[in-house]
TORDO-203680 format. One record per residue: residue in one letter; x, y, z of N, C-alpha, C in turn. Coordinates in nm, 2 decimals. Layout:
a X Y Z X Y Z X Y Z
...
// end
This chain:
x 3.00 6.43 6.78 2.89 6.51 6.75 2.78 6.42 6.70
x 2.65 6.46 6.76 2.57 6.40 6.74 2.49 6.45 6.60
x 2.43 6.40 6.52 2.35 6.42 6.44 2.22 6.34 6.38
x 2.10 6.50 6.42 1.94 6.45 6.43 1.92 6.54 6.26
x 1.80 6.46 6.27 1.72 6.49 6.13 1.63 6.53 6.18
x 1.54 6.67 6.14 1.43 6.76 6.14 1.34 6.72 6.01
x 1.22 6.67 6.03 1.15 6.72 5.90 1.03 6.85 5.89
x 1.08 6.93 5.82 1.01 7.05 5.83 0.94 7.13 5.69
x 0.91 7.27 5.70 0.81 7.30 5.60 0.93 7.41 5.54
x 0.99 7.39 5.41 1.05 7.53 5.36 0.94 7.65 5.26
x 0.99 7.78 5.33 0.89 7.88 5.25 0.96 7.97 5.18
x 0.93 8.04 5.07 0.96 8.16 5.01 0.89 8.29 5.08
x 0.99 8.41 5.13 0.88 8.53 5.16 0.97 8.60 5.06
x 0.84 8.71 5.02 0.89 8.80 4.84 0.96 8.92 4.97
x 1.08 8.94 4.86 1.14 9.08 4.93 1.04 9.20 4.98
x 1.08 9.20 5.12 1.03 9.29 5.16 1.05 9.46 5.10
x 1.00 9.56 5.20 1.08 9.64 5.10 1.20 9.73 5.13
x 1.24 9.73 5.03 1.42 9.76 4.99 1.47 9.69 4.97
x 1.43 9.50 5.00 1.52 9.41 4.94 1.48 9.34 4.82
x 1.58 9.33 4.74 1.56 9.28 4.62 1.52 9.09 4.63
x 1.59 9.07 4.70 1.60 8.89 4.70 1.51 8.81 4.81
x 1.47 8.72 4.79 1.32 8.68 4.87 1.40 8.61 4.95
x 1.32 8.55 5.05 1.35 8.53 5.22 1.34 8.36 5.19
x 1.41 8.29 5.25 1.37 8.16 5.27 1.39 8.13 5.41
x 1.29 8.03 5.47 1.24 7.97 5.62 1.21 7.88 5.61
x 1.27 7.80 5.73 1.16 7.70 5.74 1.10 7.69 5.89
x 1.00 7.64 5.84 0.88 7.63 5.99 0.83 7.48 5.99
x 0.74 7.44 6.10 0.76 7.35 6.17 0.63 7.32 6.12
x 0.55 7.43 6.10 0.39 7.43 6.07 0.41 7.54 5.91
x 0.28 7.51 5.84 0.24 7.60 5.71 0.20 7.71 5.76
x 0.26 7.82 5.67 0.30 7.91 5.70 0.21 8.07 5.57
x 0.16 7.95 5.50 0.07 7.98 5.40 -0.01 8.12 5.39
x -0.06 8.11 5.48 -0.13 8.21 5.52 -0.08 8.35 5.59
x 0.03 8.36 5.65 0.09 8.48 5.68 0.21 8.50 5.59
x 0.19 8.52 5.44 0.24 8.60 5.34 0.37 8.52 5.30
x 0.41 8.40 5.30 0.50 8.31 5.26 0.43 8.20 5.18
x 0.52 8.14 5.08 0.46 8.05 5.04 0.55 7.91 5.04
x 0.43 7.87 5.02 0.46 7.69 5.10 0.57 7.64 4.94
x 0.70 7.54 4.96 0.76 7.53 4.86 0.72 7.36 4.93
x 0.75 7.29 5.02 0.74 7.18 5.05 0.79 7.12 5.18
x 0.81 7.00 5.18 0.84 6.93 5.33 1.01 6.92 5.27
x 1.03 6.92 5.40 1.20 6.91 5.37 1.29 6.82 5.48
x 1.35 6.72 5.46 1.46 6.67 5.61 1.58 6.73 5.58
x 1.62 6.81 5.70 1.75 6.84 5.75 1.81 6.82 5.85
x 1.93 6.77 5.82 2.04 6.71 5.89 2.12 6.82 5.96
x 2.09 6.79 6.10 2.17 6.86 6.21 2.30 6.83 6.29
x 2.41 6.89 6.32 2.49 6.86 6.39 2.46 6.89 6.51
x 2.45 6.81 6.61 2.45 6.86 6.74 2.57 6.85 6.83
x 2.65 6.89 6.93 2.77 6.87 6.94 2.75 6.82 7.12
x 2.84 6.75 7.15 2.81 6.60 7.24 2.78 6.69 7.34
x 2.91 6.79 7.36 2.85 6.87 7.51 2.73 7.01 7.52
x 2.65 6.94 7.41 2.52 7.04 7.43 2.41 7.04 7.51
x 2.44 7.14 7.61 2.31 7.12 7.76 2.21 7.22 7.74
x 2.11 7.18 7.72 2.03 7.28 7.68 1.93 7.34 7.83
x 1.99 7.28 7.93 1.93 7.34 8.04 1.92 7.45 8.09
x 2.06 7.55 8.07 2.09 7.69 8.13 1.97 7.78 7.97
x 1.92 7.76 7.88 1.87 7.82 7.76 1.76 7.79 7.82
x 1.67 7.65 7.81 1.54 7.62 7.93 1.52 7.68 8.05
x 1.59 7.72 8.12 1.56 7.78 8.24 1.54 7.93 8.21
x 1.64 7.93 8.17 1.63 8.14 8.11 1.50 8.17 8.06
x 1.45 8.11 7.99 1.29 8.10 7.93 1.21 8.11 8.03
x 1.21 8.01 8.14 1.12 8.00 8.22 1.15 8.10 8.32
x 1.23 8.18 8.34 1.30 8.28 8.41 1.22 8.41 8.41
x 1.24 8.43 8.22 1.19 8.50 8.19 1.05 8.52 8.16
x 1.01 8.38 8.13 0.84 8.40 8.16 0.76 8.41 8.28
x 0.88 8.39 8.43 0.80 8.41 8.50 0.80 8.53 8.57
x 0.93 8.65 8.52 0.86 8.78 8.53 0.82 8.86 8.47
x 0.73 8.79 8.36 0.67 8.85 8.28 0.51 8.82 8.39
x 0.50 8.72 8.41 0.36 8.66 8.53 0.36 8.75 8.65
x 0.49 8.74 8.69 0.50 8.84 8.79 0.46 8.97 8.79
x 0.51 9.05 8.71 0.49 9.15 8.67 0.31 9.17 8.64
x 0.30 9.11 8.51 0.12 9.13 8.57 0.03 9.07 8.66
x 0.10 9.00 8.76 0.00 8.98 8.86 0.04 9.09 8.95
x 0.15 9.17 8.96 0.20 9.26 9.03 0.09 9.44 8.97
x 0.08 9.42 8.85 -0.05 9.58 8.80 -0.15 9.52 8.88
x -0.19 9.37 8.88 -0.36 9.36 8.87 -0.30 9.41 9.07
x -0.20 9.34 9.12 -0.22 9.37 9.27 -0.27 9.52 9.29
x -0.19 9.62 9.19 -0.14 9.78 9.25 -0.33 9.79 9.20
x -0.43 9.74 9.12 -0.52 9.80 9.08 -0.62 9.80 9.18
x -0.63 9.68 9.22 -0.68 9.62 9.34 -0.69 9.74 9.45
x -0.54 9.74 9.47 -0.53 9.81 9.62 -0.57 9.93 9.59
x -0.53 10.04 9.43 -0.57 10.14 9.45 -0.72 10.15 9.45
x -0.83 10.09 9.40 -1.00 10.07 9.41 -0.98 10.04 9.58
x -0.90 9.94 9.70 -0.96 9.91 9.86 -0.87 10.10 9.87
x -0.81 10.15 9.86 -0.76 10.29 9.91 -0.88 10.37 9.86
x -0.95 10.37 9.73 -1.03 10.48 9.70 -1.14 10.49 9.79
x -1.20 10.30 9.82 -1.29 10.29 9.89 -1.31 10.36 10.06
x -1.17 10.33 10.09 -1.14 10.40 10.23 -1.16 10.51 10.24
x -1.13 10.62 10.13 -1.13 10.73 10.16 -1.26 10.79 10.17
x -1.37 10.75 10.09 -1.55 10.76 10.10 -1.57 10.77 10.26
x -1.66 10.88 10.23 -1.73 10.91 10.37 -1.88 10.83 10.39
x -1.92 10.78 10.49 -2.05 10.72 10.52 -2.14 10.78 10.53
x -2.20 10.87 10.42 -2.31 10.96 10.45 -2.42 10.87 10.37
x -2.57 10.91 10.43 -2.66 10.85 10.37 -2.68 10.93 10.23
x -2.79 10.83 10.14 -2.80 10.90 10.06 -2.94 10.95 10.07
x -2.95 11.08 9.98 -3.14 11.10 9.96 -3.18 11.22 10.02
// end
């Protein structure tokens, strides 16, 4: 097993509501500003385990974001076509 060190930002978030006990996070970036507060920089030690492939989790991502692209280049196509169908249907009369 392999083991990496992260150095990262740990935060306090105040109980939300119904919970009594405050949230802790850590982020990669300060977080200050969206309602957590900054406690400090922190290293943590990770196990990583030898046969970890992180390829099939990378792909799924990119899988997934690319029918998300799909998908909206697939509305802007249907908008497209329905504006060249509306246009066809217009009669050629002059105007005036």
């Amino acid at each position: 097993m392999a083991k990496i060190q992260i150095t990262t930002l740990l935060h306090m978030q105040a109980p939300a509501y119904g919970e009594t006990e405050p949230t802790f996070r850590l982020y990669p970036f300060d977080m200050s500003r969206h309602g957590c507060a900054l406690i400090g920089e922190r290293t943590v030690e990770v196990d990583v385990p030898e046969e970890f492939d992180p390829k099939p989790a990378l792909i799924n991502a990119l899988r997934e974001e690319q029918a998300e692209i799909r998908a909206e280049a697939q509305g802007k196509v249907n908008r497209i076509e329905e504006r060249i169908q509306s246009l066809l249907c217009l009669e050629n009369k002059a105007v005036g």
